[in-house]
DOVEX-333456 format. One record per atom (N, C-alpha, C): atom name; chain; residue in one letter; z, y, x; residue number from 0. Coordinates in steps of 0.1 Angstrom, whole numbers. Each point is the difference from the previous one (the first is absolute). Last residue first. Layout:
<atoms>
atom: CA&kette: A&rest: A&z: Z&y: Y&x: X&nr: NUM
...
</atoms>
This chain:
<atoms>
atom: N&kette: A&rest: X&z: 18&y: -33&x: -169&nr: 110
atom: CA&kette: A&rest: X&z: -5&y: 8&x: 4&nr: 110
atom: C&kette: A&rest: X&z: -7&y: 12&x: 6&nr: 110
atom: N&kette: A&rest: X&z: 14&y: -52&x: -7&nr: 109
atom: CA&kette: A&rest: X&z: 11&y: 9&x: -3&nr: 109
atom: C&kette: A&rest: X&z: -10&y: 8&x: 8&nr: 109
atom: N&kette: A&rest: X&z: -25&y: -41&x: -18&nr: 108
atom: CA&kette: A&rest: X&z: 8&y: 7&x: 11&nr: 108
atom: C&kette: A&rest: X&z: 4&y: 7&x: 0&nr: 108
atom: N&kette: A&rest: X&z: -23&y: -44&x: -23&nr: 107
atom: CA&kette: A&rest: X&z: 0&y: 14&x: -4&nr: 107
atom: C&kette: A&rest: X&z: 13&y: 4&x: 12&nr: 107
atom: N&kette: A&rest: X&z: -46&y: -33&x: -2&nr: 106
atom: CA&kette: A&rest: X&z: 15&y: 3&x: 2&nr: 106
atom: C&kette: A&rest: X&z: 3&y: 10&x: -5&nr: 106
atom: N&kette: A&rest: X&z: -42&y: -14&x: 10&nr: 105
atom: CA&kette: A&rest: X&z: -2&y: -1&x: -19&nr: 105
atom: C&kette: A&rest: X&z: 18&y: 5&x: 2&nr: 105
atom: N&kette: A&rest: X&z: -22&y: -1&x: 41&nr: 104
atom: CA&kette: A&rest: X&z: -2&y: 10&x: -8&nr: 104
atom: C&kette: A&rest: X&z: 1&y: 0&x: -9&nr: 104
atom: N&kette: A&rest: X&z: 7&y: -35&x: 27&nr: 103
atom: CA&kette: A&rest: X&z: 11&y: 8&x: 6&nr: 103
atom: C&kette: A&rest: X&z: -3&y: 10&x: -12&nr: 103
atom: N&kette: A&rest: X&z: -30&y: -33&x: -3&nr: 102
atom: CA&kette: A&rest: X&z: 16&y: -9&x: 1&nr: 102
atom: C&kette: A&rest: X&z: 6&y: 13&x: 0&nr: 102
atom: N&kette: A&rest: X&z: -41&y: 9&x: 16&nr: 101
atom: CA&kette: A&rest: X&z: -2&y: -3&x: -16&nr: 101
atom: C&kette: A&rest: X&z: 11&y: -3&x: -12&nr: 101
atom: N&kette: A&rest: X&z: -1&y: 1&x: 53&nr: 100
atom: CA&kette: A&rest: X&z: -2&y: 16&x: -5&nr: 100
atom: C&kette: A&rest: X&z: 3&y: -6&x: -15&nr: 100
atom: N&kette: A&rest: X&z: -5&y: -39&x: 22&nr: 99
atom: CA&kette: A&rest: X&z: 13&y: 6&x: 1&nr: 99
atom: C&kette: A&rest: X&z: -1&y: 14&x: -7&nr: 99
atom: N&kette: A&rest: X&z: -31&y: -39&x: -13&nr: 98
atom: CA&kette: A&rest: X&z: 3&y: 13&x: 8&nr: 98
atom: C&kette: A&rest: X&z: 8&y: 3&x: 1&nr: 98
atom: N&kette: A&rest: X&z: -20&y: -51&x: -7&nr: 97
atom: CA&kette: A&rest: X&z: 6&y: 12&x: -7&nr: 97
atom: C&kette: A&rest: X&z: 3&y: 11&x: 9&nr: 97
atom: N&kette: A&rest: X&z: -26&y: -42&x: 1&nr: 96
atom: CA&kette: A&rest: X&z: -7&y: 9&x: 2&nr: 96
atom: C&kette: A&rest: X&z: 9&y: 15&x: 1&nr: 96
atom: N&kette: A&rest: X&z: 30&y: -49&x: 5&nr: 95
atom: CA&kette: A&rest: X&z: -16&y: 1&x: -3&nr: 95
atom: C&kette: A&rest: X&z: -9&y: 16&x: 2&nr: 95
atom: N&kette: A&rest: X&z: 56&y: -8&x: -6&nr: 94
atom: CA&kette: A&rest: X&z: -12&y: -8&x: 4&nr: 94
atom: C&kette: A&rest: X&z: -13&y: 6&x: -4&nr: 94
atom: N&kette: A&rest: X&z: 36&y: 22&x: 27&nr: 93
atom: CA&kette: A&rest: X&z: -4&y: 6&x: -12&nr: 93
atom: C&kette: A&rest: X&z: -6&y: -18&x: -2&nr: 93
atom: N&kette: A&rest: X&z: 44&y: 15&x: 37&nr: 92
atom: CA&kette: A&rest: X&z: -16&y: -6&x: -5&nr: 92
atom: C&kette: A&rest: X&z: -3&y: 2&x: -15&nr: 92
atom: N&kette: A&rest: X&z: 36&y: 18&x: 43&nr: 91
atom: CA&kette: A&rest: X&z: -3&y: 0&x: -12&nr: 91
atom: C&kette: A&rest: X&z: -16&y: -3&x: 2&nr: 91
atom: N&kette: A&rest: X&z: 21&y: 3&x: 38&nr: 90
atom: CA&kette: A&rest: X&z: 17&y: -6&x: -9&nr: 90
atom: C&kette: A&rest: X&z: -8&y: 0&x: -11&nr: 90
atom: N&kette: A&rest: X&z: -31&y: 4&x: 39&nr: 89
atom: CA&kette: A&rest: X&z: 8&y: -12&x: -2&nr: 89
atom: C&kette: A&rest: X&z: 16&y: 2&x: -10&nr: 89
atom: N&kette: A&rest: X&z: -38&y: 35&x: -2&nr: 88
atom: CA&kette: A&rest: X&z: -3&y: -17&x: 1&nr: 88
atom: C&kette: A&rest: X&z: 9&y: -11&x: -5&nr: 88
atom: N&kette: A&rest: X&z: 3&y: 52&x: 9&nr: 87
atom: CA&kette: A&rest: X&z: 8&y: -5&x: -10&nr: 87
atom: C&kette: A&rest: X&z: -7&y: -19&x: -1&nr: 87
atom: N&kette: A&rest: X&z: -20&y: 40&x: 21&nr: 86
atom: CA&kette: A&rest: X&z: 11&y: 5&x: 4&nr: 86
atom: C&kette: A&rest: X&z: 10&y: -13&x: -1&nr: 86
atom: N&kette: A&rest: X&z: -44&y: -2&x: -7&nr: 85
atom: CA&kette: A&rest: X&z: 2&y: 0&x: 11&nr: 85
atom: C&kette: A&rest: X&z: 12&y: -1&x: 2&nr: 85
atom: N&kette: A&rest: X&z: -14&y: 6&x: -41&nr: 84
atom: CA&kette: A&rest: X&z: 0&y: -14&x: 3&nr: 84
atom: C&kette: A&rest: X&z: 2&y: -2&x: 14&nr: 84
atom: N&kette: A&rest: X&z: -3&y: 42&x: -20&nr: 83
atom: CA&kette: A&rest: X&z: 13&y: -6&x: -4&nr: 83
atom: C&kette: A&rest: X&z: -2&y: -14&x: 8&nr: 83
atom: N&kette: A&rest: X&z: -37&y: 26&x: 5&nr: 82
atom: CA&kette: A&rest: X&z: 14&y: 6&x: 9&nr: 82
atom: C&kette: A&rest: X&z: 14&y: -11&x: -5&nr: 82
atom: N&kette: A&rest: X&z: -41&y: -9&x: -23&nr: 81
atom: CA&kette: A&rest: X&z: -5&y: -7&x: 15&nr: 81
atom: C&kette: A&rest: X&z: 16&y: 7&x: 11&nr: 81
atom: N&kette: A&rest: X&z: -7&y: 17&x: -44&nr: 80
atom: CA&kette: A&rest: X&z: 7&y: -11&x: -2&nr: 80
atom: C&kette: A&rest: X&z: -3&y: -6&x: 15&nr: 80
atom: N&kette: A&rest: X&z: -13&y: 43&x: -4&nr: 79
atom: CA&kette: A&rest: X&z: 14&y: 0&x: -2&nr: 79
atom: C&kette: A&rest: X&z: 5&y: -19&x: -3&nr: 79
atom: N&kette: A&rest: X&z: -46&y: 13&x: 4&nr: 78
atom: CA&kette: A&rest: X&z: 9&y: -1&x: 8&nr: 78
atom: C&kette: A&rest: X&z: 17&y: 3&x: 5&nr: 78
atom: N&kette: A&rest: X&z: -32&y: -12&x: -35&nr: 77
atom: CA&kette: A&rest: X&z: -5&y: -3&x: 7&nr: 77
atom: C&kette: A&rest: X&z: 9&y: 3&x: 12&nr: 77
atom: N&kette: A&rest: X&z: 4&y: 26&x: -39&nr: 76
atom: CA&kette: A&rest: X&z: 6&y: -9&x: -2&nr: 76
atom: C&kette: A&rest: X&z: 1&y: -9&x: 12&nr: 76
atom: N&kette: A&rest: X&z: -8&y: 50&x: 5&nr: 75
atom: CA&kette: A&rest: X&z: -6&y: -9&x: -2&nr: 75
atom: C&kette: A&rest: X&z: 16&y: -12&x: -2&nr: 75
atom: N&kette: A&rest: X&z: 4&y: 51&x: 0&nr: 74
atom: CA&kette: A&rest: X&z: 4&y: -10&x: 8&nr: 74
atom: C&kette: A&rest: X&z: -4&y: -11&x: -7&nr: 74
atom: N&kette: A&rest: X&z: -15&y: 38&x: -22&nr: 73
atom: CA&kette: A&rest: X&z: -1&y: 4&x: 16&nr: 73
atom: C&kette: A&rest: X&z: 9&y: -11&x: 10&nr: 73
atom: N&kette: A&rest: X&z: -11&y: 1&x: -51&nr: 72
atom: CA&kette: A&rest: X&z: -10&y: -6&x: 12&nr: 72
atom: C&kette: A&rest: X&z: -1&y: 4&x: 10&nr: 72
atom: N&kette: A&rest: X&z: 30&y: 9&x: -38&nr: 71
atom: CA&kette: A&rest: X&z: -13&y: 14&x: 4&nr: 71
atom: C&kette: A&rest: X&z: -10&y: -10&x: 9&nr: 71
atom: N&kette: A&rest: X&z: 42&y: -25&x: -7&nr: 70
atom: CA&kette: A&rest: X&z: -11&y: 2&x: -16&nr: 70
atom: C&kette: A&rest: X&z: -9&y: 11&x: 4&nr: 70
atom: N&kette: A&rest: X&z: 31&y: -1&x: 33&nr: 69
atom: CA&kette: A&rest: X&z: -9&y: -15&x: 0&nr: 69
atom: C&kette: A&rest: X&z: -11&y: 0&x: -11&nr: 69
atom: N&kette: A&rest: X&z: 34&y: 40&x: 10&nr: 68
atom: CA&kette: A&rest: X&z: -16&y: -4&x: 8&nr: 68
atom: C&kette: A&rest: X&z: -3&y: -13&x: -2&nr: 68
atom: N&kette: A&rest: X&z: 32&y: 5&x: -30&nr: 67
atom: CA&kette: A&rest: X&z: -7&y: 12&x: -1&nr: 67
atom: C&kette: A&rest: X&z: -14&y: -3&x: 8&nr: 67
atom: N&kette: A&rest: X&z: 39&y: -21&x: 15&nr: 66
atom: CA&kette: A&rest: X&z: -6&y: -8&x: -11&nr: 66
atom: C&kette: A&rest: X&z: -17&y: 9&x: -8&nr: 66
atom: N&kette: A&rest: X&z: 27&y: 15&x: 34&nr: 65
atom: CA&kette: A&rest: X&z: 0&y: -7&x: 5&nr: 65
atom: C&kette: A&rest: X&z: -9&y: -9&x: -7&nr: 65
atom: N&kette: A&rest: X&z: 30&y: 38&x: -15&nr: 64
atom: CA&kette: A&rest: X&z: -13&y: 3&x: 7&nr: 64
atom: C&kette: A&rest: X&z: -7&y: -15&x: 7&nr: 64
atom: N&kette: A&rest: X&z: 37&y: -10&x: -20&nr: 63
atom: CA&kette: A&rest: X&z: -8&y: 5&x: -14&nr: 63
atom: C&kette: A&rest: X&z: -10&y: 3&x: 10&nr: 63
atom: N&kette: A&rest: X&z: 32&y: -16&x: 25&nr: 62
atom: CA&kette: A&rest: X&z: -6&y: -10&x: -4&nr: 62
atom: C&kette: A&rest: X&z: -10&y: 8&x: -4&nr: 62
atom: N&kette: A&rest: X&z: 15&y: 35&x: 28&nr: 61
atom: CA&kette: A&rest: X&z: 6&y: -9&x: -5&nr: 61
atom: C&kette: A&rest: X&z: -12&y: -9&x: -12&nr: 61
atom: N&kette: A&rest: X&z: -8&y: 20&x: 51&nr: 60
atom: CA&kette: A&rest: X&z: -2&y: 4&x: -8&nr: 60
atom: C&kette: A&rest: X&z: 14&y: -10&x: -13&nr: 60
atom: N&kette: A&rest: X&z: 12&y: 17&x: 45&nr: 59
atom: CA&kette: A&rest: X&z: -5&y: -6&x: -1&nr: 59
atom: C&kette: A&rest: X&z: -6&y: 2&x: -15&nr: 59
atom: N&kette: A&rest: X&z: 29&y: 36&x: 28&nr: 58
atom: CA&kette: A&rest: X&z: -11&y: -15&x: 13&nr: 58
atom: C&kette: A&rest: X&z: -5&y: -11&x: -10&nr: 58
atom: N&kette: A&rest: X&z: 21&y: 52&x: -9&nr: 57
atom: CA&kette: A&rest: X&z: -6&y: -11&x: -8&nr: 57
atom: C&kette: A&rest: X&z: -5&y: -14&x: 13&nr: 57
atom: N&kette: A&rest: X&z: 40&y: 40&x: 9&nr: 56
atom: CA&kette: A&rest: X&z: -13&y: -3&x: 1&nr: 56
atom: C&kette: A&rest: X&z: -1&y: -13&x: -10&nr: 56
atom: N&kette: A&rest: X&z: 44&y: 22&x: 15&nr: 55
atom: CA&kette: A&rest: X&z: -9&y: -2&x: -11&nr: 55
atom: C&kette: A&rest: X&z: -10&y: -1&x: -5&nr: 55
atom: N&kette: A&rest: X&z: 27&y: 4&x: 45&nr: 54
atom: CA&kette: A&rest: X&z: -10&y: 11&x: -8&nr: 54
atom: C&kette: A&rest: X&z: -2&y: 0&x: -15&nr: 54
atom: N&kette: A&rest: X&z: 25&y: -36&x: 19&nr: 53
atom: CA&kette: A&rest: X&z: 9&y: 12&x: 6&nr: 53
atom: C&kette: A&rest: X&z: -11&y: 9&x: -2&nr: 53
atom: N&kette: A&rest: X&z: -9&y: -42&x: -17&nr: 52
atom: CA&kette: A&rest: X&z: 17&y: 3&x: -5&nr: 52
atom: C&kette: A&rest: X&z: 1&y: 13&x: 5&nr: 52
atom: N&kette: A&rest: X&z: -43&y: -17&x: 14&nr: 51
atom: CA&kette: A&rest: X&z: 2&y: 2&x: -17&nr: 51
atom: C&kette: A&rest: X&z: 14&y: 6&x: -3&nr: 51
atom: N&kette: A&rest: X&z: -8&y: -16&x: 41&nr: 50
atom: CA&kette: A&rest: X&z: -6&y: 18&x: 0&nr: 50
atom: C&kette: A&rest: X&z: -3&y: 0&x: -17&nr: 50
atom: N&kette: A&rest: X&z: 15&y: -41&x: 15&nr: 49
atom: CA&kette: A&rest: X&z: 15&y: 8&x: 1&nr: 49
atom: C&kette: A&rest: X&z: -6&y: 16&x: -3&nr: 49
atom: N&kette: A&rest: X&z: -34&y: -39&x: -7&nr: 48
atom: CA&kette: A&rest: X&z: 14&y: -2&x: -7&nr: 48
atom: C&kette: A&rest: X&z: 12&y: 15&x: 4&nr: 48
atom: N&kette: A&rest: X&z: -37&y: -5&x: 26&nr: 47
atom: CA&kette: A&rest: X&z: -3&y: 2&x: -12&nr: 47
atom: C&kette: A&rest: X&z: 9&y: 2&x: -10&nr: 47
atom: N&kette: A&rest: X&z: 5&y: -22&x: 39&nr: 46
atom: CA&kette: A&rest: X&z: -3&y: 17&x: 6&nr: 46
atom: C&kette: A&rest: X&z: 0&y: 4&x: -8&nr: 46
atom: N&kette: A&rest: X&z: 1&y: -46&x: -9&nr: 45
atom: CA&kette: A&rest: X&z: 8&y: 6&x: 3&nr: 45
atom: C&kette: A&rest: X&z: 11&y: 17&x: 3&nr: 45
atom: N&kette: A&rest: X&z: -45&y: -28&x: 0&nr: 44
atom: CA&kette: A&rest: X&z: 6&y: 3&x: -12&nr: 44
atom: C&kette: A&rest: X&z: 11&y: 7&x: -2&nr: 44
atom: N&kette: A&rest: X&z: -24&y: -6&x: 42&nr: 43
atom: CA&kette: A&rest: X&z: -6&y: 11&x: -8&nr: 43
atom: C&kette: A&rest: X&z: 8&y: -3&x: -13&nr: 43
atom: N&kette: A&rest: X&z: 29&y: -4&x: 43&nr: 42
atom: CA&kette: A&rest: X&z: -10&y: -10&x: -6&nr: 42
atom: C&kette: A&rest: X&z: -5&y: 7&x: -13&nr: 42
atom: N&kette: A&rest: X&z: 23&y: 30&x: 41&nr: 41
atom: CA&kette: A&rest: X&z: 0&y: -9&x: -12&nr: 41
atom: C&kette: A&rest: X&z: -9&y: -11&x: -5&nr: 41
atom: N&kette: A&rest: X&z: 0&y: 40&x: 29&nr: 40
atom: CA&kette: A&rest: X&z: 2&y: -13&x: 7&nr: 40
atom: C&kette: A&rest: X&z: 4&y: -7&x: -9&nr: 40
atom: N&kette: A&rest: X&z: -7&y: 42&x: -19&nr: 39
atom: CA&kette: A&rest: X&z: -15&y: -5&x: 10&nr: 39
atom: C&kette: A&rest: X&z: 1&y: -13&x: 7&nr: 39
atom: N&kette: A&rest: X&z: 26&y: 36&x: -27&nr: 38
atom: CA&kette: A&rest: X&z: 4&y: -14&x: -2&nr: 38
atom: C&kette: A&rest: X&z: -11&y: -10&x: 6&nr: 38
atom: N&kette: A&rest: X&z: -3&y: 48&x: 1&nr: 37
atom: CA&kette: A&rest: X&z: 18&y: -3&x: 9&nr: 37
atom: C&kette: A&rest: X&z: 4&y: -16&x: -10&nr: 37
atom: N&kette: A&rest: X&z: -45&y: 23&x: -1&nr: 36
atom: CA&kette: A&rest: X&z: 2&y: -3&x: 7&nr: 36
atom: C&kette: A&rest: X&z: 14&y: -1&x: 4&nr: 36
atom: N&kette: A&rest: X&z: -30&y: 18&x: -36&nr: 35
atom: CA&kette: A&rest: X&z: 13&y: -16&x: 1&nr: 35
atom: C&kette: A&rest: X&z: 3&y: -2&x: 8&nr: 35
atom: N&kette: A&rest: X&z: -41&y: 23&x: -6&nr: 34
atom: CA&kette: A&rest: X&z: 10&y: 9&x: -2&nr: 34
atom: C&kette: A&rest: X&z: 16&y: -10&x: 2&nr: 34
atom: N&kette: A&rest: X&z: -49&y: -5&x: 23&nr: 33
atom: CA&kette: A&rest: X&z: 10&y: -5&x: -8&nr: 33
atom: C&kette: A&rest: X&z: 14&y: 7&x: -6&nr: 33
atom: N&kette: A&rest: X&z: -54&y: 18&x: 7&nr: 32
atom: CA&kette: A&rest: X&z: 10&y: -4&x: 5&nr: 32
atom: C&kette: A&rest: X&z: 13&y: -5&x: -6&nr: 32
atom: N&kette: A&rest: X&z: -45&y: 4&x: -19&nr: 31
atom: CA&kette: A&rest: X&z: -2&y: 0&x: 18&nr: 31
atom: C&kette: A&rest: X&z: 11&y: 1&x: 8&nr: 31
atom: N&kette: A&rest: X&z: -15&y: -10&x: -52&nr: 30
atom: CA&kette: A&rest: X&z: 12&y: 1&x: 5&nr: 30
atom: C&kette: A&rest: X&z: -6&y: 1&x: 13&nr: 30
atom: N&kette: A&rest: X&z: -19&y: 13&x: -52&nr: 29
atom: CA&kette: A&rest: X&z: -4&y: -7&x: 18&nr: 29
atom: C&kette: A&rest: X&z: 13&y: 1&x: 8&nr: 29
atom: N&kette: A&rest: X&z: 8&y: 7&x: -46&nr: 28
atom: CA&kette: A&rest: X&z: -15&y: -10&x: -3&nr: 28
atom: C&kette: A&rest: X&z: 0&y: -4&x: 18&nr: 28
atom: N&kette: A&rest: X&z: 39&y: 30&x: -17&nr: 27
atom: CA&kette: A&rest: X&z: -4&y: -4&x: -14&nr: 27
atom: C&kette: A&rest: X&z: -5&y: -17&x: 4&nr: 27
atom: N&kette: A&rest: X&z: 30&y: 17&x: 32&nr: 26
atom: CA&kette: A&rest: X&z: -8&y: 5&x: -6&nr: 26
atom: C&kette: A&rest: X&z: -6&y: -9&x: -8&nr: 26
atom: N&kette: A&rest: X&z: 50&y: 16&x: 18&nr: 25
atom: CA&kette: A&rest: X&z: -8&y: -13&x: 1&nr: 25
atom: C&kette: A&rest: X&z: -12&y: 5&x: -3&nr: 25
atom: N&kette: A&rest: X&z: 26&y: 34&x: 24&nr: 24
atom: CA&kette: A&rest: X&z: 6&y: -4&x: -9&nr: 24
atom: C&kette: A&rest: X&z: -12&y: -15&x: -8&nr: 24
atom: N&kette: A&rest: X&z: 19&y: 16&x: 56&nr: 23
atom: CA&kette: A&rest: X&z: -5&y: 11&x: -14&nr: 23
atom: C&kette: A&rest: X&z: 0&y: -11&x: -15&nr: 23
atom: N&kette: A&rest: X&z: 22&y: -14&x: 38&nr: 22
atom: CA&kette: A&rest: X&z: -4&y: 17&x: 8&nr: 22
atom: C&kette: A&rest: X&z: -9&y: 3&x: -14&nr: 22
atom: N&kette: A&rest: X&z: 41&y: -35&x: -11&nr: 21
atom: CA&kette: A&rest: X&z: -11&y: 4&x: 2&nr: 21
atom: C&kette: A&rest: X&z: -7&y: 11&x: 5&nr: 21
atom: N&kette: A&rest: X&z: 51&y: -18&x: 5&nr: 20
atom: CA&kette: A&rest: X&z: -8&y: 8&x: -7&nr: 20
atom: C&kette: A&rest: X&z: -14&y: -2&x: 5&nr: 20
atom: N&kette: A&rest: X&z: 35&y: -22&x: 19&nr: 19
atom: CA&kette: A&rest: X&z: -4&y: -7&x: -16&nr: 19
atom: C&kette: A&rest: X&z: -8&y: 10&x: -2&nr: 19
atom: N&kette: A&rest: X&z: 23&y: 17&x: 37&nr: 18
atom: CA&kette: A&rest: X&z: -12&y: -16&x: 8&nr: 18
atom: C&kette: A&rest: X&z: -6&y: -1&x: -14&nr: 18
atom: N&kette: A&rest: X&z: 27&y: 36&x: 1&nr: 17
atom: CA&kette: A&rest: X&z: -11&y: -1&x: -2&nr: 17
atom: C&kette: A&rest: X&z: -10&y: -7&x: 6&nr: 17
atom: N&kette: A&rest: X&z: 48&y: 8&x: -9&nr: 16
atom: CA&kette: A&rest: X&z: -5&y: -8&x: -13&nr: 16
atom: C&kette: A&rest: X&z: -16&y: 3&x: 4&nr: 16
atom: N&kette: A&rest: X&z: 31&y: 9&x: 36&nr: 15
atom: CA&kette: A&rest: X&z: 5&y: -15&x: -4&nr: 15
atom: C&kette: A&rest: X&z: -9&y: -2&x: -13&nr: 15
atom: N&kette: A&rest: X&z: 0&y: 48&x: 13&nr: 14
atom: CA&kette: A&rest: X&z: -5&y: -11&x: 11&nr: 14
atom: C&kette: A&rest: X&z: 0&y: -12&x: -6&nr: 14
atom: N&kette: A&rest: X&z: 19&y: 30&x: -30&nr: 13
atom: CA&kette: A&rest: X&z: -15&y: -1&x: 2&nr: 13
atom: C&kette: A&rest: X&z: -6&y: -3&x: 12&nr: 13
atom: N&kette: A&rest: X&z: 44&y: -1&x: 1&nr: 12
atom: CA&kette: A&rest: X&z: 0&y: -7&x: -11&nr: 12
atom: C&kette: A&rest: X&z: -18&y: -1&x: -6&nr: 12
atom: N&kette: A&rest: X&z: 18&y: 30&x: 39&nr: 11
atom: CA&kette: A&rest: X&z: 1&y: -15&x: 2&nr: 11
atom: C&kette: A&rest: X&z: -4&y: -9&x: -8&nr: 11
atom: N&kette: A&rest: X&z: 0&y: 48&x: -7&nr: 10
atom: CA&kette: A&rest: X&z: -12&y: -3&x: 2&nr: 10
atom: C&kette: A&rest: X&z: 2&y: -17&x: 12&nr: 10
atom: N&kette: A&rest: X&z: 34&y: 20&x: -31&nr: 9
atom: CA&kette: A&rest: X&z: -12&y: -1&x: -8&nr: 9
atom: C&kette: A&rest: X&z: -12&y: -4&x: 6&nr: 9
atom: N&kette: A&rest: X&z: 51&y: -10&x: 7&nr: 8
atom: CA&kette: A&rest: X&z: -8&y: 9&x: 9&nr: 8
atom: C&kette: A&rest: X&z: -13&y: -8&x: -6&nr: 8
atom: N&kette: A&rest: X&z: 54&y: 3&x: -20&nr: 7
atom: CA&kette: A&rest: X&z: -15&y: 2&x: -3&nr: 7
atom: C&kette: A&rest: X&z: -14&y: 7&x: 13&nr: 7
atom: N&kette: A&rest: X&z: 49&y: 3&x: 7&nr: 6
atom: CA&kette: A&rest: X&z: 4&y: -10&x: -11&nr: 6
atom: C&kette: A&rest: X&z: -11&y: -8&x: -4&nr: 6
atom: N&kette: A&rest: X&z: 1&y: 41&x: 28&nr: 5
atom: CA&kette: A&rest: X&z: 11&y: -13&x: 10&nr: 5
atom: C&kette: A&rest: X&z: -1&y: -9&x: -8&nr: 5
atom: N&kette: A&rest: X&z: -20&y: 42&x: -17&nr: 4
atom: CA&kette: A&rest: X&z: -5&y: -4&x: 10&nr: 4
atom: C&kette: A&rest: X&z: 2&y: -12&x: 5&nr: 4
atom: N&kette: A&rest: X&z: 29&y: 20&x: -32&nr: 3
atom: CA&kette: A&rest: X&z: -9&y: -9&x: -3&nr: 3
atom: C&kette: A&rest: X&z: -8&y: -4&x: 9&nr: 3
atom: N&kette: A&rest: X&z: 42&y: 11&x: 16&nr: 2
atom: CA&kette: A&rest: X&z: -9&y: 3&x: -4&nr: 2
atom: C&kette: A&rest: X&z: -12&y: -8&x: -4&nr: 2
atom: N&kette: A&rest: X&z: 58&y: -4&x: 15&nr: 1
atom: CA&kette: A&rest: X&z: -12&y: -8&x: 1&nr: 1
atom: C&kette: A&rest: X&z: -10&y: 11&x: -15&nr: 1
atom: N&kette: A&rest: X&z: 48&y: 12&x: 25&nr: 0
atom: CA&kette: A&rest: X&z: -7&y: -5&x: -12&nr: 0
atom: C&kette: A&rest: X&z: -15&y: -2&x: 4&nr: 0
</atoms>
């Protein structure tokens, strides 16, 4: 008869799961080291996307905070539209003076 020992080897199973684990735990404000690091060869969105699924970390703000900082005046109109227009030129045109920011903020967004 086969022992639990033989069934469950606890300190295999915490080999194998401690590439994903972080060596310590995310921090609030200064980061000096990458805690992430078992998605490190990933492409940054990416990396993001899955340390969201498997920690539960926040990686992005949502629209409302987003909108929030625009009306506080901490993400200028000025250049969020110069980013859109970079981004977005050649599939979408405003005519004439009109703002994208100005276009996107009156919207309403699940959120």
């Amino acid at each position: 008869m086969e022992s639990i020992k033989d069934l469950f080897d606890e300190q295999d199973v915490l080999f194998k799961i401690s590439h994903n684990l972080p060596a310590q735990s995310a921090l609030r404000d200064f980061v000096h080291h990458n805690t992430i690091h078992a998605v490190q060869y990933l492409k940054f969105y990416e990396a993001l996307r899955q340390t969201s699924q498997m920690f539960g970390y926040k990686t992005y703000l949502s629209i409302a905070e987003f909108m929030n900082l625009f009306y506080q005046g901490k993400i200028h109109e000025h250049i969020l539209d110069r980013v859109i227009r970079e981004k977005k030129e050649k599939k979408v045109s405003l005519p004439g003076k009109k703002s994208f920011s100005g276009t996107i903020m009156k919207k309403r967004f699940p959120g």
